[in-house]
MISE-496904 format. One record per atom (N, C-alpha, C): x, y, z. Coordinates in steps of 0.02 Angstrom, whole numbers, padded with zeros to 5 digits, always signed. Layout:
<drenmars>
XYZ
...
</drenmars>
This chain:
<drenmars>
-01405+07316+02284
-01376+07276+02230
-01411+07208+02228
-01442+07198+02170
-01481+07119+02152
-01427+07078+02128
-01427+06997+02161
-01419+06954+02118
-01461+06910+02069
-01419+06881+02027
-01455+06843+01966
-01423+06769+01942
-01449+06718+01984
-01412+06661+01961
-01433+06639+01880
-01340+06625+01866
-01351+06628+01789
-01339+06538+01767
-01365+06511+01705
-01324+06464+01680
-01321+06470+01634
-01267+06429+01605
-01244+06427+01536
-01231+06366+01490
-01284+06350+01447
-01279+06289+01407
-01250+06298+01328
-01199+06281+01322
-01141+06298+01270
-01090+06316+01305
-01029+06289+01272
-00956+06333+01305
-00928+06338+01245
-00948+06340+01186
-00898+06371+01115
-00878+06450+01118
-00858+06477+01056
-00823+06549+01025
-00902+06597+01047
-00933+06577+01039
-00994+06610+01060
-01040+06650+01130
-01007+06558+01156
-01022+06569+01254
-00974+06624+01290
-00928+06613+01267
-00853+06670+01277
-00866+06735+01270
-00901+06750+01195
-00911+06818+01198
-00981+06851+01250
-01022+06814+01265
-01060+06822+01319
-01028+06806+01385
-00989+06773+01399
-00965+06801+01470
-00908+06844+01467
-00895+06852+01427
-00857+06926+01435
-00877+06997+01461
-00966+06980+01422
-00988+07042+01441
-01044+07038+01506
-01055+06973+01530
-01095+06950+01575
-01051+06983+01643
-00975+06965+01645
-00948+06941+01705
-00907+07025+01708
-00913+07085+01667
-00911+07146+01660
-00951+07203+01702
-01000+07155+01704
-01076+07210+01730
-01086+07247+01788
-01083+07214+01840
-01052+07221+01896
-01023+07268+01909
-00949+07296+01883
-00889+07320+01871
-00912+07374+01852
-00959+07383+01799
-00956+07444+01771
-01030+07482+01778
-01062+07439+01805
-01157+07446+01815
-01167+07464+01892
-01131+07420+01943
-01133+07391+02003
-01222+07405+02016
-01264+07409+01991
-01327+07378+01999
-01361+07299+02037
-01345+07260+01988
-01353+07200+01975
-01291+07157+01973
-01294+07091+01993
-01228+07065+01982
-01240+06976+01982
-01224+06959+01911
-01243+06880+01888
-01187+06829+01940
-01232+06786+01976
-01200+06749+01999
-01170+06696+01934
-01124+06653+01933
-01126+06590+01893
-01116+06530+01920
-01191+06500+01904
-01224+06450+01949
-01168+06381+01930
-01200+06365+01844
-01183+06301+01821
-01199+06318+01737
-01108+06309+01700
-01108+06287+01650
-01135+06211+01627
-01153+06208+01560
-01171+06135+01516
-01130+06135+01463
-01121+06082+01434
-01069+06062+01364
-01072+06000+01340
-01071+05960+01292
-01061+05907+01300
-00967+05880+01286
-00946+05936+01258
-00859+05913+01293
-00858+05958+01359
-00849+05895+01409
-00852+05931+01490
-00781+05969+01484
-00726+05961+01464
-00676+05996+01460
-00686+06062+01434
-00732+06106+01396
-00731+06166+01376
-00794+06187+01439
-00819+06135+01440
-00873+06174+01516
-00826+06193+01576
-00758+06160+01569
-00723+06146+01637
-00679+06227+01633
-00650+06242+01551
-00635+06307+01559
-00654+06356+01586
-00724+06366+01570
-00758+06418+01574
-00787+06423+01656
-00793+06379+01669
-00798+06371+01739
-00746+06401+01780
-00657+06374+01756
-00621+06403+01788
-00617+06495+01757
-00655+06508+01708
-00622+06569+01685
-00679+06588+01725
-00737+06588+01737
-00785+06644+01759
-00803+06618+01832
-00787+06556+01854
-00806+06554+01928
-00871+06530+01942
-00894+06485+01876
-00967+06441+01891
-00951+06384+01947
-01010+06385+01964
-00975+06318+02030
-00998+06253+02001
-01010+06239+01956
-01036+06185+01912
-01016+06178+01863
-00989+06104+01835
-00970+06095+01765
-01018+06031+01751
-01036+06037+01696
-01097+05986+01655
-01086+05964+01583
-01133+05911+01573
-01097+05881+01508
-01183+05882+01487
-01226+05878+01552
-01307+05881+01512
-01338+05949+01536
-01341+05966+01478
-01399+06050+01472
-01448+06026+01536
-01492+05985+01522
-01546+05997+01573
-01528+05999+01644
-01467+05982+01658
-01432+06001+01731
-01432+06085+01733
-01419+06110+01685
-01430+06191+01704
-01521+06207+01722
-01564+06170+01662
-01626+06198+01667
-01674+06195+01726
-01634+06130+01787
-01685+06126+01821
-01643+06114+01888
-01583+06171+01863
-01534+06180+01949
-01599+06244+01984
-01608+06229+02037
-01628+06267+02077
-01631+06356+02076
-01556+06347+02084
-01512+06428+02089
-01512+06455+02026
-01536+06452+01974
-01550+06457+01900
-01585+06502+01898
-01578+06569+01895
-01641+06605+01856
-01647+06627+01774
-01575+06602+01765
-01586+06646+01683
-01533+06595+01651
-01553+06558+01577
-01528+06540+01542
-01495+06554+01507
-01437+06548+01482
-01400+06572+01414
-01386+06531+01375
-01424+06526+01323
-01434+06469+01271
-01374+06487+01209
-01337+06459+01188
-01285+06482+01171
-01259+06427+01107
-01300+06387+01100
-01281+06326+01078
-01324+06300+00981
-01292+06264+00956
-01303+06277+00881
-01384+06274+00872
-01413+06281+00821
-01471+06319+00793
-01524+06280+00816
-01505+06212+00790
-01551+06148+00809
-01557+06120+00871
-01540+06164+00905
-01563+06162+00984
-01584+06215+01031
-01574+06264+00980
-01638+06315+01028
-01715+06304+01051
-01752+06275+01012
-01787+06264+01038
-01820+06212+01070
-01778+06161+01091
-01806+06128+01130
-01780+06149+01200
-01701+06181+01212
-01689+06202+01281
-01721+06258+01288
-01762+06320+01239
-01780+06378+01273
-01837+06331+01288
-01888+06303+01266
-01960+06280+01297
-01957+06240+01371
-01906+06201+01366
-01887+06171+01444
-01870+06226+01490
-01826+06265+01451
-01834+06334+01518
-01877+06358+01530
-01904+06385+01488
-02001+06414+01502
-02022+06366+01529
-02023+06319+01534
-02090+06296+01575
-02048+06274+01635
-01996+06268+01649
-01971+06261+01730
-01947+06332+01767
-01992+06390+01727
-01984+06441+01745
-01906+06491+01730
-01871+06476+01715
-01815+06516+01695
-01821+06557+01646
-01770+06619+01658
-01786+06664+01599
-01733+06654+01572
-01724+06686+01471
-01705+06668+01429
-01672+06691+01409
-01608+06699+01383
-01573+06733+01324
-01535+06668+01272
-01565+06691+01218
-01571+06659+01158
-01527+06681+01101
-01472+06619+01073
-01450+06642+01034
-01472+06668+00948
-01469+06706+00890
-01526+06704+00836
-01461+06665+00793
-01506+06633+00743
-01549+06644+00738
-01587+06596+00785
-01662+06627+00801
-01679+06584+00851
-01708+06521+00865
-01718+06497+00791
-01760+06422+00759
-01747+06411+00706
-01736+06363+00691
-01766+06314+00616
-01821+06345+00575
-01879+06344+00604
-01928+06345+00551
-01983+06396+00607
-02035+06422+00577
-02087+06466+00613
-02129+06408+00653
-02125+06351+00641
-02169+06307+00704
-02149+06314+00750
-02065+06306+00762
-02038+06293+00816
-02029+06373+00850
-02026+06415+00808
-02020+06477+00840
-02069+06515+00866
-02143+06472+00830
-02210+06499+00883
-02199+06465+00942
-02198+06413+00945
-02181+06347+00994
-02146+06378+01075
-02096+06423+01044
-02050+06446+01082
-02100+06502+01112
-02128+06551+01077
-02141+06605+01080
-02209+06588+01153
-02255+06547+01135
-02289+06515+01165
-02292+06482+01230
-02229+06438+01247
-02212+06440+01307
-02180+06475+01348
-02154+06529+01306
-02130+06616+01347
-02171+06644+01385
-02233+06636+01324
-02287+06676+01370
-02332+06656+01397
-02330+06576+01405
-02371+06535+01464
-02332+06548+01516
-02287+06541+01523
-02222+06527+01588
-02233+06612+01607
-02244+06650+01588
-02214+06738+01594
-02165+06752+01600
-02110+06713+01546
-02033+06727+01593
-02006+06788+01538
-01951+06816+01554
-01909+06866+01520
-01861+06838+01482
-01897+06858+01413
-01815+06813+01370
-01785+06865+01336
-01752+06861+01282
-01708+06900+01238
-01654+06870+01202
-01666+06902+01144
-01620+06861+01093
-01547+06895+01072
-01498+06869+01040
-01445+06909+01039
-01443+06939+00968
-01456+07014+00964
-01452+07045+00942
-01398+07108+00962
-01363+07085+00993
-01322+07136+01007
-01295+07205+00985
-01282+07208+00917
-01274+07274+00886
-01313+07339+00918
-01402+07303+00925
-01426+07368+00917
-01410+07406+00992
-01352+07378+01037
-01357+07420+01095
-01287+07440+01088
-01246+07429+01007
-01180+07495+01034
-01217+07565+01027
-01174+07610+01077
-01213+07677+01097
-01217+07731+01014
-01157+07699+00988
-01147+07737+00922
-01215+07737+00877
-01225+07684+00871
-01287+07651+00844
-01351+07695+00855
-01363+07674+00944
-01405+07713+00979
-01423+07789+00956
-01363+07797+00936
-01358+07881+00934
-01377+07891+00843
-01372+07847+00811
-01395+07857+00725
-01456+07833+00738
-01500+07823+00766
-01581+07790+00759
-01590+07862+00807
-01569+07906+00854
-01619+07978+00870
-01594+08007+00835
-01552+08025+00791
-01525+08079+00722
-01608+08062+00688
-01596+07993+00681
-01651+07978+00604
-01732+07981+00659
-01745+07975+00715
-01811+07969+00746
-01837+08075+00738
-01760+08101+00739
-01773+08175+00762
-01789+08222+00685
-01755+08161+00637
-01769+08197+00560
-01708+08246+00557
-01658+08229+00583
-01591+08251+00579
-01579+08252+00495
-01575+08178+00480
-01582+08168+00387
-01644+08171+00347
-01678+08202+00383
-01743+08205+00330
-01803+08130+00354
-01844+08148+00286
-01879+08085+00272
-01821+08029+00252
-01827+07948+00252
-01815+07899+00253
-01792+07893+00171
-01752+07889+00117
-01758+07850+00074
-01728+07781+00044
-01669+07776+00078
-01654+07701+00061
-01596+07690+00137
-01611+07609+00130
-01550+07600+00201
-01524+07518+00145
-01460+07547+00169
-01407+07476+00150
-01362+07455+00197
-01372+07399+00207
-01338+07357+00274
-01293+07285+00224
-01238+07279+00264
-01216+07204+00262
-01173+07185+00327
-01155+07126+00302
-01119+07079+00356
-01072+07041+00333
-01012+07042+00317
-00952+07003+00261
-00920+06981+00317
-00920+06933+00325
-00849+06880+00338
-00823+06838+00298
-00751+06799+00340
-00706+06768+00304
-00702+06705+00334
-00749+06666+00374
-00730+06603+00422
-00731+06569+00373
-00779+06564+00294
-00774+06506+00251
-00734+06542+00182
-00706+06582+00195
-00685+06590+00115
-00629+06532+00106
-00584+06513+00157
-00532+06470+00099
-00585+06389+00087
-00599+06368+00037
-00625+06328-00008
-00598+06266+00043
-00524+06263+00055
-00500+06206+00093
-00533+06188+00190
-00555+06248+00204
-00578+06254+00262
-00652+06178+00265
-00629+06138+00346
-00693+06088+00340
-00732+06110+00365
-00800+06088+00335
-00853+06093+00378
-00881+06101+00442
-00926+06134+00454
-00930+06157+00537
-00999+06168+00540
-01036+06154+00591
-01107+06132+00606
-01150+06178+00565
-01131+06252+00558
-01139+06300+00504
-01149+06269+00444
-01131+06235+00407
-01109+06227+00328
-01188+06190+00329
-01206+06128+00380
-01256+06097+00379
-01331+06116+00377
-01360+06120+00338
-01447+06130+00346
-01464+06110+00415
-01473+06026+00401
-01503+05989+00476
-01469+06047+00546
-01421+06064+00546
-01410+06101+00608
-01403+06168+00613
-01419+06181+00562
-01409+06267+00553
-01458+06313+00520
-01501+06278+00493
-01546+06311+00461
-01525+06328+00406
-01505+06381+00393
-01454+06417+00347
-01417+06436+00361
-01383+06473+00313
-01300+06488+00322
-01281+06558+00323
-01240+06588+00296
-01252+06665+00294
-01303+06728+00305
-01347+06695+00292
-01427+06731+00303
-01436+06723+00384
-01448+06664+00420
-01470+06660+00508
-01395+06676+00526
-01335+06656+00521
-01269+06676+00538
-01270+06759+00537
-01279+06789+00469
-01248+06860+00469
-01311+06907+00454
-01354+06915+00402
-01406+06962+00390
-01452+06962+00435
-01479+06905+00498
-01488+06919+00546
-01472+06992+00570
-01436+06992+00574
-01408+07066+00629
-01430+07111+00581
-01417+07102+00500
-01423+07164+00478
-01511+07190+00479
-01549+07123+00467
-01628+07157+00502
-01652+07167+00535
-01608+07142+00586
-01626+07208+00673
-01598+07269+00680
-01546+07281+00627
-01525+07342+00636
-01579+07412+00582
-01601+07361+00518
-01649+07386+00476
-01707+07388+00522
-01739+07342+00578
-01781+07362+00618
-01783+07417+00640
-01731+07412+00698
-01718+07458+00751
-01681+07537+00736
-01671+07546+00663
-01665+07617+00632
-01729+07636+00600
-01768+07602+00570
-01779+07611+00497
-01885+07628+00524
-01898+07551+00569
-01984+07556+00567
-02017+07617+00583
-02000+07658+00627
-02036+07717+00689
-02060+07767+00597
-02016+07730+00552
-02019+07794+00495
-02051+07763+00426
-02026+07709+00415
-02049+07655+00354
-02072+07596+00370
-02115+07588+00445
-02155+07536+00476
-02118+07457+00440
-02071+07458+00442
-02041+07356+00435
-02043+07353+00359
-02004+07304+00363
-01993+07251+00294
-02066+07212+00279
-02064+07229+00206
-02148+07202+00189
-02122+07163+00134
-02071+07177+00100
-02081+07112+00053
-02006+07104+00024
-02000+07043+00006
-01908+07036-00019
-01900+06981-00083
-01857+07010-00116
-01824+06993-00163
-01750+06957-00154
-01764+06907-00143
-01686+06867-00115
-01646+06852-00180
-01580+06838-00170
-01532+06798-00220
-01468+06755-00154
-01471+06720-00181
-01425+06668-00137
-01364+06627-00181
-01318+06608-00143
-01277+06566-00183
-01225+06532-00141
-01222+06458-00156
-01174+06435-00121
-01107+06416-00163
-01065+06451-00162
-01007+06478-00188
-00960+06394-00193
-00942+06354-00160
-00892+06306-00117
-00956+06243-00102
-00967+06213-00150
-01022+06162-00156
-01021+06091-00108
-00957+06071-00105
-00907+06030-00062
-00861+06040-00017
-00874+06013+00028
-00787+06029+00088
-00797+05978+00132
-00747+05960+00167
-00717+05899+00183
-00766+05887+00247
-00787+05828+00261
-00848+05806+00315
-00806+05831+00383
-00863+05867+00419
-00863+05868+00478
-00814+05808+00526
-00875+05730+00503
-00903+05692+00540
-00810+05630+00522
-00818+05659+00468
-00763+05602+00406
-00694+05650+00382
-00633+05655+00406
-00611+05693+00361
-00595+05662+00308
-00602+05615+00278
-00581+05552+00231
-00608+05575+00176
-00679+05607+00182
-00709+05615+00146
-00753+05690+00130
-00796+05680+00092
-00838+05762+00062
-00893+05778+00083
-00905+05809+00103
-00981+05821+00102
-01011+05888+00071
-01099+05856+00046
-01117+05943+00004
-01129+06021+00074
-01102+06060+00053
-01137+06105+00076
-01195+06109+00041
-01262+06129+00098
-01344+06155+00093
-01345+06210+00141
-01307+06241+00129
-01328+06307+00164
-01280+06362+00139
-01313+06436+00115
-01279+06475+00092
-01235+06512+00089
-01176+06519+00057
-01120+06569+00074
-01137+06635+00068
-01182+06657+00026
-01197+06719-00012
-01261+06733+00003
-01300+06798+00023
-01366+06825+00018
-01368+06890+00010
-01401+06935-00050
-01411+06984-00070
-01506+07002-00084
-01511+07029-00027
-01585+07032-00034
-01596+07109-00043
-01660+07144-00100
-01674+07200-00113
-01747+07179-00046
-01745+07247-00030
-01817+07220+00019
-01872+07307+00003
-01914+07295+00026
-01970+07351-00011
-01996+07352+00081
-02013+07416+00087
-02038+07422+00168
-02101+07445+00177
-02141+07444+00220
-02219+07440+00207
-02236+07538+00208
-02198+07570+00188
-02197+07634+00156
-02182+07638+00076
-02173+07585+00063
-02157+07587-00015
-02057+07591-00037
-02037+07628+00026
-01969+07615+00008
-01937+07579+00017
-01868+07567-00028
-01821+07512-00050
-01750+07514-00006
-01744+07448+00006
-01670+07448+00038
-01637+07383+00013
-01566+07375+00024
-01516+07318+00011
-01507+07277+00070
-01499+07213+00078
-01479+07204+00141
-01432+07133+00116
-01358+07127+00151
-01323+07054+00089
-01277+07028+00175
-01262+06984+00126
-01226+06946+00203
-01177+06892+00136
-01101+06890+00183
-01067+06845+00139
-01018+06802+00207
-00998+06745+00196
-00971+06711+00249
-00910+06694+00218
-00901+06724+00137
-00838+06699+00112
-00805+06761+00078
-00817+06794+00119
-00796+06876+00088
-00703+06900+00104
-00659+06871+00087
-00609+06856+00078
-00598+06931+00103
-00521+06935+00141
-00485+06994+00170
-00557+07047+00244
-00612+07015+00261
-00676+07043+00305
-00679+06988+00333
-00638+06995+00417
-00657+06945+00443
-00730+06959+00504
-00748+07029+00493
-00795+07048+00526
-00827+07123+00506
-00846+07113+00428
-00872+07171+00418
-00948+07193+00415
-00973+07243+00459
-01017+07247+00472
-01047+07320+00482
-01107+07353+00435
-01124+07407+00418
-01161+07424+00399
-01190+07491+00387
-01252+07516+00351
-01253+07588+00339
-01282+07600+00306
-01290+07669+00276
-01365+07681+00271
-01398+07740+00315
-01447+07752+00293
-01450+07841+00259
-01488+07819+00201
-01511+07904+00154
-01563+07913+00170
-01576+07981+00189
-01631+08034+00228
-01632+08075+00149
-01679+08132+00152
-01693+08176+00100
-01646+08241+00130
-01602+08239+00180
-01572+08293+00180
-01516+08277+00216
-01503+08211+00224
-01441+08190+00233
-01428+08093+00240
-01370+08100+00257
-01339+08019+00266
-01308+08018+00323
-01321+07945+00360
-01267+07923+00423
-01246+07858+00384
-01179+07844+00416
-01144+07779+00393
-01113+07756+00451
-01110+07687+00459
-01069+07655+00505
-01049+07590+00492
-00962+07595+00529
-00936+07525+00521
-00917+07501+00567
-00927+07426+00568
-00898+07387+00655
-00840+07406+00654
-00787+07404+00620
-00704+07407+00614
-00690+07480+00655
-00756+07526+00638
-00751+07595+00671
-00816+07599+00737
-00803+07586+00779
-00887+07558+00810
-00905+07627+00847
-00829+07664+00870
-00861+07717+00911
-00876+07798+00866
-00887+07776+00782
-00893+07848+00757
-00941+07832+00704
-00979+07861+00697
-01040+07892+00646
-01022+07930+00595
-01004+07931+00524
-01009+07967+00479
-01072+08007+00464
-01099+08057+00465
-01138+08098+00459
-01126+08145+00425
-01165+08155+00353
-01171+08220+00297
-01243+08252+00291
-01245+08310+00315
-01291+08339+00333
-01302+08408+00235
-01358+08397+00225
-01367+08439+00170
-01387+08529+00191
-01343+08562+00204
-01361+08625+00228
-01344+08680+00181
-01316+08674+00144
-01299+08726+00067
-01249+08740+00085
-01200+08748+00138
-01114+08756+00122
-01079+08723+00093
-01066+08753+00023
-01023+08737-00042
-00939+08719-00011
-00921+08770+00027
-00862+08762+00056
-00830+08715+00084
-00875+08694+00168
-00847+08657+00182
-00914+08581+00193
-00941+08573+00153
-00973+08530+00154
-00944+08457+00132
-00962+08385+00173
-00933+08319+00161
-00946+08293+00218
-00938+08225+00214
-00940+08201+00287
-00922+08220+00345
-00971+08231+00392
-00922+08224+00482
-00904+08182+00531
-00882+08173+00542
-00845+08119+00600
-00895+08110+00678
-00934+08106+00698
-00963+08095+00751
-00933+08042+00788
-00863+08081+00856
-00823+08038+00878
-00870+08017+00946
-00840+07961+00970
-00845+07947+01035
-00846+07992+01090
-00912+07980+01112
-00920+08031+01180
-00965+07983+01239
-00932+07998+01292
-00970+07963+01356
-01036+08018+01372
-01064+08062+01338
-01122+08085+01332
-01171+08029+01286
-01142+07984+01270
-01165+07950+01225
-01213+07880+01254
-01265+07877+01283
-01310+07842+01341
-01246+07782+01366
-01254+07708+01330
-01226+07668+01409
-01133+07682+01380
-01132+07719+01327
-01041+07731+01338
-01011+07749+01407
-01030+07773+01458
-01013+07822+01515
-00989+07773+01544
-01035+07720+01545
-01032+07656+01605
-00948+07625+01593
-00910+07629+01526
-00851+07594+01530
-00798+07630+01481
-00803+07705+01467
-00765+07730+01464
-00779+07806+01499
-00746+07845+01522
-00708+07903+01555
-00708+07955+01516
-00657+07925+01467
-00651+07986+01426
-00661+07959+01334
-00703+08011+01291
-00695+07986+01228
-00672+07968+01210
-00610+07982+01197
-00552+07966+01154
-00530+07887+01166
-00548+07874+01226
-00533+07779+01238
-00572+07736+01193
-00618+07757+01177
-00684+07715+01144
-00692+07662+01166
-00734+07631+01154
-00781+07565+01181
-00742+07495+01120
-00774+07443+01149
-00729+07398+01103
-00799+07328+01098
-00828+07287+01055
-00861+07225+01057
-00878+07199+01129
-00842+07184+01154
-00855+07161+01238
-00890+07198+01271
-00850+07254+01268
-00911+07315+01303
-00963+07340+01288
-00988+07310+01222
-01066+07297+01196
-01084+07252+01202
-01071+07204+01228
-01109+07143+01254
-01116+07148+01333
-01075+07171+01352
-01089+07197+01427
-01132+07237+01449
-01159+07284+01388
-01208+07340+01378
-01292+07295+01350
-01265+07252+01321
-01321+07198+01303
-01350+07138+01383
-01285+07107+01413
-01303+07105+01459
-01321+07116+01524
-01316+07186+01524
-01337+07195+01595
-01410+07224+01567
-01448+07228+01514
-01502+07231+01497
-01554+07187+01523
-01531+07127+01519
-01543+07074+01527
-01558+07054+01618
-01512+07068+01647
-01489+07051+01717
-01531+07119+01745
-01538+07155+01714
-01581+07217+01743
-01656+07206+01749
-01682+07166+01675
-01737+07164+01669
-01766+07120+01715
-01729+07039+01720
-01732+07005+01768
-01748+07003+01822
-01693+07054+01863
-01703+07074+01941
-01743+07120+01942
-01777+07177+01885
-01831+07222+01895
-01908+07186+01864
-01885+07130+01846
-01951+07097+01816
-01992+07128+01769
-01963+07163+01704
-01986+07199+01652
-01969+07164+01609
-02030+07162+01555
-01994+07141+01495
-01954+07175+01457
-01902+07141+01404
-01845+07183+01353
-01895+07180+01273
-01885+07236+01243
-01908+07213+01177
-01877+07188+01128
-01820+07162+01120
-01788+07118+01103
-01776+07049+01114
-01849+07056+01116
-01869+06971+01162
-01890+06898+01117
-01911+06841+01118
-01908+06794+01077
-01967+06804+01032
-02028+06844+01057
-02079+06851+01030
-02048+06919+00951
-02008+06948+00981
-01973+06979+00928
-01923+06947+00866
-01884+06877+00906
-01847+06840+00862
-01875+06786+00807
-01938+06782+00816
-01982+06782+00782
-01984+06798+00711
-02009+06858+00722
-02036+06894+00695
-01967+06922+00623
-01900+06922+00668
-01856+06914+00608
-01840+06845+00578
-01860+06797+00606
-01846+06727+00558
-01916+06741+00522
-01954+06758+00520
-02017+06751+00477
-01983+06811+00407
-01938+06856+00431
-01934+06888+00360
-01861+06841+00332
-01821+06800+00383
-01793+06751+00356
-01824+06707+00307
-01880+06674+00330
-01898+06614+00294
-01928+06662+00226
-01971+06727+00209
-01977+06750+00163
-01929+06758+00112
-01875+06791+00148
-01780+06770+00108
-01771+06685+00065
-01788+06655+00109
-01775+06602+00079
-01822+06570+00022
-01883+06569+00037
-01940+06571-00012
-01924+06622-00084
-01887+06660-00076
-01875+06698-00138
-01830+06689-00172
-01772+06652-00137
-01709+06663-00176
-01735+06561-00212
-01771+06535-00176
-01780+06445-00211
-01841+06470-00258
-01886+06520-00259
-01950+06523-00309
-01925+06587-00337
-01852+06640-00332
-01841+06677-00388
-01894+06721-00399
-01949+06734-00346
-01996+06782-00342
-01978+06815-00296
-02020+06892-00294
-02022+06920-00249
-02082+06879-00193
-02074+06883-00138
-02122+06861-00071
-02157+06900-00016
-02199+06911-00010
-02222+06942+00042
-02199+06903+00128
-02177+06968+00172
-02180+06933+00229
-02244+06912+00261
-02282+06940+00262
-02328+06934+00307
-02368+06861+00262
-02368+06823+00212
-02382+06762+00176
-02336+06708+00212
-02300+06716+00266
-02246+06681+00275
-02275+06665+00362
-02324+06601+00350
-02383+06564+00433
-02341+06516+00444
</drenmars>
């Protein structure tokens, strides 16, 4: 059994759902097992929680106390947009390895920047993409790798939440450009183009070009900084992008942050030439699958339930019928991580990859302000 001293810079709604599945691994892997070295925060009181909830022996109010504790081998960067990259590059170069929250930069300077001192340092990073390791998931990308549905013809993904639909709701580091980049798009369609990755390329080689539409729904809401007063939202509630894939075929991909009664809806549908899979987070451990075989009778969707035949399902449920739950996909995300670490392999879900989806971000955005279609690969 390897250890892995961990730290953690952030203690928000975010840091939480990573040690849930950090401080799991152990338990259900017994492989590997994350020590917790030293939380960071700058309210020491939410560093002080998490400390008492997971058993870090350190509470901090400055990040760089995690980056250059000794007992440190792996970062968990956890913290708002406009600071990824200056703590992942301080970790790379004092040698620590990485996990990165996405989206993973501001702009493509800073995300070569990043990418660059990854691979001066040689360290192991990875970004959070979590979806693509529920097993359900897993199991609709070898249907579609095996041609279960045929050839490829369209995939539709979204991401609907409700954190901003009431209009009265204030502002939150999200709403802001300067700290967020964007809004709905790095928040939510993120996920949905790693999941269009990680189903879709082996067959329609990536997203080659996009057609964005954007909209910020709630123009004003009450300052962060001031509640006295207003401030504009610059960053989007709404994104509906048509995207074209470097096979010529078409897909949808939308993300909404004000999608009223979805406080976490999250899904996709891909069409094959001889069939369809569908999936929803609300349903995480079952696969809809309609297979085109000519029975008039009993032909329609099937239910593809939960099974611990199902790769890392085994590790934390017993029996199907329990199903797996969010936590226990991040636990499946991190011991990826803590594995790669102590076996010193890289993950391909690494920063040099997170990349590579903010570059079809920034194409998103270039389309929906110039109302053109954009090529990704135009996007240096």
């Amino acid at each position: 059994m390897k250890k892995v001293g961990v730290g953690l810079i952030g203690a928000g709604v975010i840091a939480k759902f990573h040690m849930q599945g950090y401080n799991s691994v152990f338990e259900n892997y017994g492989d590997v097992k994350p020590r917790f070295v030293i939380v960071a925060d700058p309210k020491l009181e939410r560093a002080e929680i998490l400390k008492e909830s997971y058993g870090f022996e350190k509470a901090s109010t400055d990040w760089e106390d995690v980056i250059h504790n000794p007992e440190v081998e792996l970062v968990l960067i956890t913290t708002p947009n406009y600071l990824h990259a200056e703590m992942a590059i301080a970790a790379a170069k004092a040698g620590k390895h990485i996990m990165c929250e996405k989206p993973m930069s501001m702009n493509l300077e800073e995300g070569q920047a990043m990418v660059d001192a990854v691979k001066e340092a040689g360290v192991i990073s990875q970004v959070d993409f979590v979806y693509r390791k529920c097993p359900t998931i897993v199991e609709a990308k070898k249907m579609i790798d095996n041609g279960t549905i045929g050839d490829i013809v369209t995939f539709r993904g979204w991401f609907d939440c409700a954190y901003m639909a009431d209009p009265a709701t204030p502002m939150m580091w999200r709403e802001y450009k300067k700290f967020a980049g964007t809004g709905s798009m790095g928040d939510l369609v993120a996920h949905v183009i790693s999941l269009s990755d990680f189903l879709l390329n082996d067959q329609v080689g990536g997203i080659d070009e996009v057609n964005c539409f954007s909209d910020i729904v709630y123009k004003e809401r009450e300052d962060m900084f001031d509640s006295s007063k207003k401030a504009e939202v610059d960053t989007n509630d709404v994104d509906y992008t048509i995207v074209r894939y470097k096979n010529g075929r078409t897909g949808v991909l939308y993300s909404s942050r004000v999608a009223v009664g979805h406080d976490s809806r999250l899904g996709f549908e891909v069409v094959g030439s001889k069939g369809t899979i569908k999936f929803a987070l609300n349903r995480m451990n079952e696969l809809e699958i309609f297979i085109e075989d000519g029975d008039e009778i009993s032909r329609g969707f099937k239910t593809l339930a939960p099974n611990p035949n199902h790769g890392e399902f085994r590790h934390f449920c017993t029996y199907g019928d329990d199903g797996i739950s969010y936590p226990n996909v991040m636990g499946i995300q991190a011991h990826s991580m803590l594995a790669a670490v102590a076996d010193k392999k890289p993950l391909d879900i690494d920063i040099a990859y997170g990349l590579e989806v903010d570059r079809i971000m920034v194409a998103m955005q270039e389309s929906a302000s110039t109302k053109k279609a954009v090529k990704v690969s135009d996007m240096q």
